[in-house]
C-alpha positions as CSV (number, residue, x, y, z in Angstrom):
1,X,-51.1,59.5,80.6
2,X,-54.7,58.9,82.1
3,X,-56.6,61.1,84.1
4,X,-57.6,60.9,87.5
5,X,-61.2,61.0,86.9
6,X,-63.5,57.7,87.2
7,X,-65.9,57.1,84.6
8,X,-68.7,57.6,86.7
9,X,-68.0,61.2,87.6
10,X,-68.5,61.9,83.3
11,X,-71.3,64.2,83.8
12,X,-72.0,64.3,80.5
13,X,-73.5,60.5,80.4
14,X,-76.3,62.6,82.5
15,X,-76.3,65.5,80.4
16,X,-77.1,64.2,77.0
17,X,-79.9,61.4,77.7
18,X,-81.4,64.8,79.5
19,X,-81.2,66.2,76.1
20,X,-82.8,63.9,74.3
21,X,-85.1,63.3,76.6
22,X,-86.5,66.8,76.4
23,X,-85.8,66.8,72.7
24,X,-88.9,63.5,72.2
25,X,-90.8,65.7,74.8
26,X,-91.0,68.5,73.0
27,X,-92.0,67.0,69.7
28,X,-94.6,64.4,72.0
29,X,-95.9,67.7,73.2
30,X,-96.1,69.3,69.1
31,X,-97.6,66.3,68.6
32,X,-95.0,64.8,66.1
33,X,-94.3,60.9,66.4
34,X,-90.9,59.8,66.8
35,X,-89.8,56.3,65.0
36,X,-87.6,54.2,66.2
37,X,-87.8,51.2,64.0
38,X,-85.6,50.0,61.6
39,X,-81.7,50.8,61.5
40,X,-81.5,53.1,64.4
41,X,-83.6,50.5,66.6
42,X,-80.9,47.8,66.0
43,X,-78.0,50.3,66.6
44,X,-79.1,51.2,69.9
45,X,-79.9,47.6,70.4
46,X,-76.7,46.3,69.5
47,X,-75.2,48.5,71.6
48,X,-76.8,47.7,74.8
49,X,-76.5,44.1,73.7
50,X,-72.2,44.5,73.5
51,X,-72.7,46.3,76.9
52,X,-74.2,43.7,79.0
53,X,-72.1,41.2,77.4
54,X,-69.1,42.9,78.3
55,X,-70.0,43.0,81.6
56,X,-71.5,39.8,82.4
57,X,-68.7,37.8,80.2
58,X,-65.7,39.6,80.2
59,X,-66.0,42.1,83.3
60,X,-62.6,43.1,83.6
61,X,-62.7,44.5,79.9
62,X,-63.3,47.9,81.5
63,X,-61.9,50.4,79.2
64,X,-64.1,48.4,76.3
65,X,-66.9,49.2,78.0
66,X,-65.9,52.8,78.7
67,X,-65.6,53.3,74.6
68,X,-68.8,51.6,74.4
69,X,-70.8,53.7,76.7
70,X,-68.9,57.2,75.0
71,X,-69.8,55.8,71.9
72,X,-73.5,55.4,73.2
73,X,-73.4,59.0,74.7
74,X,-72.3,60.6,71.3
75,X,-75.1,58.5,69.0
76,X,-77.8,59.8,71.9
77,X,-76.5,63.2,71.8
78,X,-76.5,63.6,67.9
79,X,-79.7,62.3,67.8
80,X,-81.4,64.4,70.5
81,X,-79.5,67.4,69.2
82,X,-81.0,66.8,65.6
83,X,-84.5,66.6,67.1
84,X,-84.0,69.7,69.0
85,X,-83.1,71.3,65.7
86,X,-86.3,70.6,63.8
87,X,-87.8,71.9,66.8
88,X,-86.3,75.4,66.7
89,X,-86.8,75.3,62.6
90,X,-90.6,74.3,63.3
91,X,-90.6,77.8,65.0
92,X,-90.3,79.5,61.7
93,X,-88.4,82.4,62.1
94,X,-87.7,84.8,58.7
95,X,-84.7,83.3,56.4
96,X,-81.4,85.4,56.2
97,X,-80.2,83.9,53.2
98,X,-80.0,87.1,51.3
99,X,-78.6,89.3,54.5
100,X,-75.9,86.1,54.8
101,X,-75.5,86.5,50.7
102,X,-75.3,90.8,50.7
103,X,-73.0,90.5,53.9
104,X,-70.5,88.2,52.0
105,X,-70.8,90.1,48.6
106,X,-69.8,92.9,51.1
107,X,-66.6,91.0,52.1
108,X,-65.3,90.2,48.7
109,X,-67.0,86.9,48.9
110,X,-69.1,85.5,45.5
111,X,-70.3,82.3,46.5
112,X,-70.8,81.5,42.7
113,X,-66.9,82.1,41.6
114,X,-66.1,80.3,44.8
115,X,-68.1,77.2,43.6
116,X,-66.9,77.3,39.8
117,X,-63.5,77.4,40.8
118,X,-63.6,74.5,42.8
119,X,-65.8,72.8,39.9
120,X,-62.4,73.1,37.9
121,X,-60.6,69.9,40.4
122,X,-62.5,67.4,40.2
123,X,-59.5,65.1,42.5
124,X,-59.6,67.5,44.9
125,X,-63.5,67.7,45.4
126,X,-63.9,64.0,45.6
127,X,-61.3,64.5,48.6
128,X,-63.1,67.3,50.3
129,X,-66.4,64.9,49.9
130,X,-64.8,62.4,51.8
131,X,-63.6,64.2,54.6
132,X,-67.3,65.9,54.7
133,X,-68.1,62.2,55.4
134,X,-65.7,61.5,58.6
135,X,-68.4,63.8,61.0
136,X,-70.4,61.3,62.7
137,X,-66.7,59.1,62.1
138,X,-64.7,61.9,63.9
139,X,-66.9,62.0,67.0
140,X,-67.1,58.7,67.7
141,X,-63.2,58.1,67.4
142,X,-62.6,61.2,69.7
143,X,-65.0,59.9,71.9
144,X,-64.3,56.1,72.1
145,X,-60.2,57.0,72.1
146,X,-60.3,59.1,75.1
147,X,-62.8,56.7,77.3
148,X,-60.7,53.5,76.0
149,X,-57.4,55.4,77.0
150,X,-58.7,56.3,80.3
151,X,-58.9,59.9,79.9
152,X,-62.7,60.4,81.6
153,X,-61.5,64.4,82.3
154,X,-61.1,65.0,78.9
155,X,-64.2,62.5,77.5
156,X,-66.1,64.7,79.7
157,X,-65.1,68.6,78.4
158,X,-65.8,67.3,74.7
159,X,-68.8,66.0,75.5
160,X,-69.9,68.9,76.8
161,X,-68.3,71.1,74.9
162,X,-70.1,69.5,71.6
163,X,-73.6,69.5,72.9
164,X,-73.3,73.3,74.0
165,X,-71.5,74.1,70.8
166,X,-74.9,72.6,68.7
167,X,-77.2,74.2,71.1
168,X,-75.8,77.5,70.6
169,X,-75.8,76.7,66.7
170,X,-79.1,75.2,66.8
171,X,-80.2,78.4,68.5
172,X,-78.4,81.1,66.0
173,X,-80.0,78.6,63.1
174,X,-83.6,78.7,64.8
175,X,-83.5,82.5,65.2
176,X,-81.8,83.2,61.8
177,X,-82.7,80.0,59.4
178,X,-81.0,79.6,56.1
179,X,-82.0,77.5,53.4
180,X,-78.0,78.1,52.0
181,X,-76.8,79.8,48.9
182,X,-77.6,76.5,46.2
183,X,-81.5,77.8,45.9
184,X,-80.9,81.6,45.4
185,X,-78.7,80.5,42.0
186,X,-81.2,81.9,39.4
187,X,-81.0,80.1,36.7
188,X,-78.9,77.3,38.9
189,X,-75.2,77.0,38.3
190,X,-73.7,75.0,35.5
191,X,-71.6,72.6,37.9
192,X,-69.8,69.5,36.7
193,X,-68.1,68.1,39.7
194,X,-69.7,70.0,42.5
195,X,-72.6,67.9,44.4
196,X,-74.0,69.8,47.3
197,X,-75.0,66.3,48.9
198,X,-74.7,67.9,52.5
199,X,-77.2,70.8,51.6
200,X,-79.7,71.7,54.1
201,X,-82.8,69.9,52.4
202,X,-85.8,72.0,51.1
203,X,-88.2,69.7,51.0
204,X,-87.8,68.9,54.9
205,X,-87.3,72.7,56.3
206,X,-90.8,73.6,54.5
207,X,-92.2,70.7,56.1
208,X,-90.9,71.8,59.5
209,X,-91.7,75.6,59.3
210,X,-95.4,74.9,57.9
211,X,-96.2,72.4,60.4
212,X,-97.1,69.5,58.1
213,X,-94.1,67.5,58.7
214,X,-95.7,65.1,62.1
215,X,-93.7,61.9,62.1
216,X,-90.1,62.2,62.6
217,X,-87.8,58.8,61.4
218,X,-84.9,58.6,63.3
219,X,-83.1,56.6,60.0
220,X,-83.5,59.9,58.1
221,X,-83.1,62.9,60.1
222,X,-81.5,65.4,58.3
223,X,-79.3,68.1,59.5
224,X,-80.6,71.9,59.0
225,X,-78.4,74.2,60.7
226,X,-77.3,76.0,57.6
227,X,-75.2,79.0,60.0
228,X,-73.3,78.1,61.7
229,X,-72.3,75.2,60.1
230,X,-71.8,72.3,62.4
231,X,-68.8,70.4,60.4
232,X,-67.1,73.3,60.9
233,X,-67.7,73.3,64.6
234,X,-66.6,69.7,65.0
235,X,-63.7,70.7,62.9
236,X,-62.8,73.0,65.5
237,X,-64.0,70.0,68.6
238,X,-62.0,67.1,67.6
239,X,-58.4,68.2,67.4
240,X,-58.8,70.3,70.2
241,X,-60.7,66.9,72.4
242,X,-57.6,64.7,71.0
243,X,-54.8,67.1,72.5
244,X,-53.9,64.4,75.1
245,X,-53.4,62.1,72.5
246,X,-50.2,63.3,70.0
247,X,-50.2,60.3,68.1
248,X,-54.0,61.6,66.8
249,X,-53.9,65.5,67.4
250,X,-51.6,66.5,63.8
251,X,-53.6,63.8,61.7
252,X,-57.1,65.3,63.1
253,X,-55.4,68.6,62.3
254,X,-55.2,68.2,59.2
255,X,-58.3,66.1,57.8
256,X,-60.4,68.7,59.9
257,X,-59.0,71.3,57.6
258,X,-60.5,69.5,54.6
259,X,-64.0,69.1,56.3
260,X,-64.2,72.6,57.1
261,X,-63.2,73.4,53.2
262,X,-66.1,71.0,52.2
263,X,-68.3,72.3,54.1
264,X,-69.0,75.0,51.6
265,X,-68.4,72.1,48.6
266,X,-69.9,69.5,49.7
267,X,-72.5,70.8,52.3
268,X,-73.5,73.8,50.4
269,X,-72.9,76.1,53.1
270,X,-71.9,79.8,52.7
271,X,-68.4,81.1,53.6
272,X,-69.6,82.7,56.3
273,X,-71.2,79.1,58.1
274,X,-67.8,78.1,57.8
275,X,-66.6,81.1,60.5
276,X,-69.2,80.8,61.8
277,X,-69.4,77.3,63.4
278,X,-65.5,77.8,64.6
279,X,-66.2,80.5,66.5
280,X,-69.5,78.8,67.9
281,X,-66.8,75.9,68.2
282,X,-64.2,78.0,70.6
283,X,-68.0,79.5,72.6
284,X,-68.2,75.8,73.2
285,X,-64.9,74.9,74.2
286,X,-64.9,78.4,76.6
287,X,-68.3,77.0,78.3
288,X,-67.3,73.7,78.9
289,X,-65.2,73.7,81.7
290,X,-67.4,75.9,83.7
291,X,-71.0,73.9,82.7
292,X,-68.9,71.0,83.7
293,X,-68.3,72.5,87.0
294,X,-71.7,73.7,87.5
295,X,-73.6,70.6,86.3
296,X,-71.6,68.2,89.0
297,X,-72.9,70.4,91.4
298,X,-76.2,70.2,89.9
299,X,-75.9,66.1,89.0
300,X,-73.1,65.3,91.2
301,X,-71.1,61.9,90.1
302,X,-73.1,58.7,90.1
303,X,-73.3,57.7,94.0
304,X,-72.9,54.1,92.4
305,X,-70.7,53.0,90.3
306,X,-72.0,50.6,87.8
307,X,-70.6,46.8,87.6
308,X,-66.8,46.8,87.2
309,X,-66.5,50.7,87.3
310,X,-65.2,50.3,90.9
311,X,-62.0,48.6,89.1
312,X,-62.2,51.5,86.4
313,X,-61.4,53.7,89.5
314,X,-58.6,52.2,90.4
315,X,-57.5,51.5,87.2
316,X,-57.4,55.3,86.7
317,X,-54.3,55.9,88.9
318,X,-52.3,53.2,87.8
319,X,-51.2,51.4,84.8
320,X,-53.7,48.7,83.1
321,X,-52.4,45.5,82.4
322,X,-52.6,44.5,78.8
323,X,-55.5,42.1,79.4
324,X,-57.2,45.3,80.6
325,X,-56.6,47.2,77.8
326,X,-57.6,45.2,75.0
């Protein structure tokens, strides 16, 4: 079932270029150069590319072009968010890896045994690693399903719910940075299976909180919110975003629950991240509906629609035919 909403009234296609906007602003402003070149470049090119092809060749395709531009929205919004991140680690706040470490010690909670033991199943860590590496995968299938399946209403509250959920992580991160519990192992752990790919890197958060780092590549930005931890948070995002779509919801359900596990086995993250980013998840999926609310009074829908999104409207309120669709 579709929802009544056009594609131009998704506020969030407003919302996150604003984001990234800002984000290359604020670095411009620091002084830090932003690269474009190389792989990114050609993504964003290629996308803009399959756009206008779309529409000039094949301009009743409409729901292809509505996964295409939520597709576009969510590689903008990961990348402004990123950006916005190295700007609130640049600010260099004190690290609370030991409080995080005492506070789980405190709970019954030795990140070391936790790590051993799951050093002893090899099978089941090479799992967890490759749910770990569904997170960019995830938000672009959530995305792209609900815009080709006509659901602009729900399209819409994800959006809007991820960006506010990494905002309010990027915030707790930049206010309370972690480097995570892998450097605080003195002498480092004896780990056979265990590879802490997804660990916040070292080398990169000095950079940022000394100052020295000054040109940003957009082909190797690096996440470093340690707490909360942001697979978690999208663990939380995209079952909740596919709702509408059964056929999705159990499946999402249940590879989400691996990438929140391996977000402590594979991204090095303490327990504690883990809670964390689901509860920073559910703030997120509280705020969205009222942001959405207030930012269409703010924005207000497109007063134009673009090139075949007056047949997108219509096609909202009744059936597509199969040409449509596909």
């Amino acid at each position: 079932m579709t929802s009544s909403t056009p594609p131009q009234a998704v506020v969030a296609y407003r919302l996150v270029p604003l984001v990234a906007i800002l984000s290359v602003a604020g670095h411009t402003l620091a002084g830090v150069q932003i690269r474009v070149v190389g792989n990114m470049g050609l993504t964003f090119l290629s996308l803009a590319l399959a756009r206008a092809i779309l529409a000039w060749r094949l301009p009743h395709c409409v729901r292809a072009r509505d996964a295409l531009d939520a597709a576009g929205a969510v590689l903008v919004a990961g990348i402004g968010l990123v950006l916005v991140s190295y700007l609130g680690q640049g600010l260099a706040w004190p690290t609370w890896d030991r409080e995080i470490a005492a506070l789980e010690l405190a709970l019954g909670i030795d990140w070391p045994t936790v790590i051993r033991s799951a050093d002893r199943w090899p099978i089941v860590l090479a799992v967890l690693s490759l749910a770990y590496a569904t997170y960019y995968l995830q938000l672009f299938t959530a995305a792209t399903v609900l815009a080709a399946t006509g659901r602009h209403r729900a399209l819409d509250l994800f959006l809007i719910a991820f960006v506010a959920t990494a905002l309010l992580s990027i915030a707790i991160g930049s206010l309370a940075p972690t480097y995570g519990p892998e450097p605080l192992q003195v002498p480092p752990l004896d780990l056979r299976y265990v590879r802490l790919t997804g660990a916040t890197p070292a080398a990169v958060l000095d950079a940022l909180r000394s100052g020295s780092l000054r040109v940003v590549d957009l082909d190797r930005l690096d996440g470093l919110v340690t707490f909360p931890s942001m697979h978690a948070a999208v663990a939380v995002l995209v079952p909740w975003a596919l709702r509408p779509v059964p056929r999705l919801f159990w499946p999402a359900v249940a590879l989400n629950l691996l990438m929140a596990a391996s977000a402590v086995t594979t991204g090095g993250h303490y327990v504690i991240d883990v809670v964390g980013g689901a509860l920073v998840a559910i703030a997120g999926i509280a705020l969205a509906e009222p942001l959405r609310r207030r930012l269409l009074r703010i924005l207000g829908p497109r007063s134009a629609a673009a090139p075949g999104q007056g047949a997108a409207k219509a096609d909202e309120v009744r059936p597509a035919s199969p040409a449509i669709r596909t």
